[in-house]
C-alpha positions in Angstrom: 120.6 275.5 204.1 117.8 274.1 202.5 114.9 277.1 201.8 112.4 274.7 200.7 110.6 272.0 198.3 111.1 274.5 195.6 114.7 273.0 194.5 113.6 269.7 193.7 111.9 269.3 190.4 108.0 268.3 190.8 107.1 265.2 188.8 105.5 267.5 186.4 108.1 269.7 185.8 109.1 269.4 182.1 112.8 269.9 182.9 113.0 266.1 183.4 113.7 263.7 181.4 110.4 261.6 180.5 109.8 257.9 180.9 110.8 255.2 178.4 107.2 254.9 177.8 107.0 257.9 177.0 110.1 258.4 175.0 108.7 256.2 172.6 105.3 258.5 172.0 108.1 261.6 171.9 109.5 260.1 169.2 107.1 259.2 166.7 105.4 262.6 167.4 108.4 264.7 166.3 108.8 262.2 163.5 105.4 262.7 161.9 105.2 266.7 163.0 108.4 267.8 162.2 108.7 269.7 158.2 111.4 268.1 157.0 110.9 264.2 157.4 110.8 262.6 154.3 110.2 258.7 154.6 111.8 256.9 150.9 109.6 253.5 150.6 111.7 250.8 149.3 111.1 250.8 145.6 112.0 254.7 145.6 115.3 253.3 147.1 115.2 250.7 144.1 114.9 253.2 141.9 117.5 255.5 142.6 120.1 252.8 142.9 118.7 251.8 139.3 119.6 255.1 138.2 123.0 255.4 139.8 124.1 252.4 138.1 122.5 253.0 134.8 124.8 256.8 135.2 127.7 254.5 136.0 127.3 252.4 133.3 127.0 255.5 130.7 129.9 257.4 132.0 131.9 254.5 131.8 131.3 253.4 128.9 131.4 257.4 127.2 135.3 257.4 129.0 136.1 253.9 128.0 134.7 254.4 124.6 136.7 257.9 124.0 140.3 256.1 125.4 139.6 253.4 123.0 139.2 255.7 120.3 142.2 257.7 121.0 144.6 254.7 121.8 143.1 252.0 119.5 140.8 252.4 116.3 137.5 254.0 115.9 136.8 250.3 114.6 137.8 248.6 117.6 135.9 251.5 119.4 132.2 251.1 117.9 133.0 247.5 118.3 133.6 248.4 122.0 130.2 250.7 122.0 128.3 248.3 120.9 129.0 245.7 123.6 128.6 248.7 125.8 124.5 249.7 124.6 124.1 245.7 124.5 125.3 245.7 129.0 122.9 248.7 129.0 119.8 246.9 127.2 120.8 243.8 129.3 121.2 246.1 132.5 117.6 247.1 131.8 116.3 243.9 131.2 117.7 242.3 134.5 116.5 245.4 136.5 112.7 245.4 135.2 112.4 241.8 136.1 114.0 242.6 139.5 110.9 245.0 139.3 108.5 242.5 138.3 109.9 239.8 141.3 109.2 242.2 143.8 105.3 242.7 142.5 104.3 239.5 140.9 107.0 237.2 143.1 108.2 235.2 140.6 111.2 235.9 137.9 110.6 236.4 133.9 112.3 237.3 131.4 115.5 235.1 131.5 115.1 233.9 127.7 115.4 236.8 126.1 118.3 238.0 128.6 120.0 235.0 127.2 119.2 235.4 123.4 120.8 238.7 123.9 123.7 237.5 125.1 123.6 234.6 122.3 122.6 237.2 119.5 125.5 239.9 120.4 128.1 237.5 120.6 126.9 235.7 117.3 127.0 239.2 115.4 130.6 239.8 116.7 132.1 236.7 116.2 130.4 236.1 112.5 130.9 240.1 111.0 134.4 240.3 110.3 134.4 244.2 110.9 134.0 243.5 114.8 136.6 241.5 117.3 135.1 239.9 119.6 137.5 241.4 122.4 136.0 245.0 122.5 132.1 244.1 122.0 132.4 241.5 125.2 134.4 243.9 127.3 132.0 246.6 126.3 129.0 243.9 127.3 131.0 243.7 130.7 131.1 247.7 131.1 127.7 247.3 133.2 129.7 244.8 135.7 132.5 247.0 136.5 129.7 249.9 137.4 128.6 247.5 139.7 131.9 247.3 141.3 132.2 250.8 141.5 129.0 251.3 143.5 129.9 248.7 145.6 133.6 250.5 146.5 131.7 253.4 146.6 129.5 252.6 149.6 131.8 250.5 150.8 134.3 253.2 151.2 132.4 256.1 152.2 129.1 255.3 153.9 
């Protein structure tokens, strides 16, 4: 038996659900009042994936660098290192003109990318202390940290 009104919700009751219209209001409210929220623009994004690949890169190339060492030569090792610093320098090179794209809008930079690529391999096909093996596999070290990012948040989201 119905005892009255009382057991339906009023429309003001806050027990209901609130419009779509609303819903929308509700939501940018908690966003901008709650303590926590923490909005990343996209060059903050930028650079922490710059970092997590230059940390890649360097722990690679530390483990690759030691294996070398142990199963190879220290010779074919330092050979392998310095490919390895040349990836990094090139690794930074590519990323600050990424940087400078996004502010200026237009790429720089690519010569001297290229003459480091053309010096490096010139010093370790002309000194005859270095193969040319280890230095270009150590240039490459930079590329497979790539690779590894990618599996990594292709993998596990």
């Amino acid at each position: 038996m119905l005892t009255g009104v009382s057991e339906f919700p009023s429309l003001t009751d806050s027990s209901l659900p609130p419009s779509q219209d609303n819903q929308q209001g509700l939501v940018e409210e908690s966003a901008s009042t709650s303590p926590g929220a923490q909005f990343s623009s996209p060059m903050d994004d930028y650079y922490a994936l710059q970092r997590e690949i230059f940390l890649t890169t360097l722990a690679m190339a530390i483990v690759i660098f030691g294996s070398t060492w142990w199963f190879y030569s220290l010779q074919t090792a330092l050979g392998y290192l310095l490919g390895a610093c040349t990836g990094i320098i090139y690794l930074r090179m590519l990323a600050r003109s990424v940087e400078r794209l996004g502010s200026q809008g237009k790429p720089s930079g690519g010569q001297s990318r290229l003459a480091l690529i053309a010096g490096i391999v010139i010093v370790a096909t002309q000194w005859d202390q270095l193969q040319f093996l280890p230095v270009f596999l150590g240039f490459l070290t930079y590329k497979a940290a790539l690779i590894v990012y990618t599996l990594r948040i292709s993998f596990i989201p």
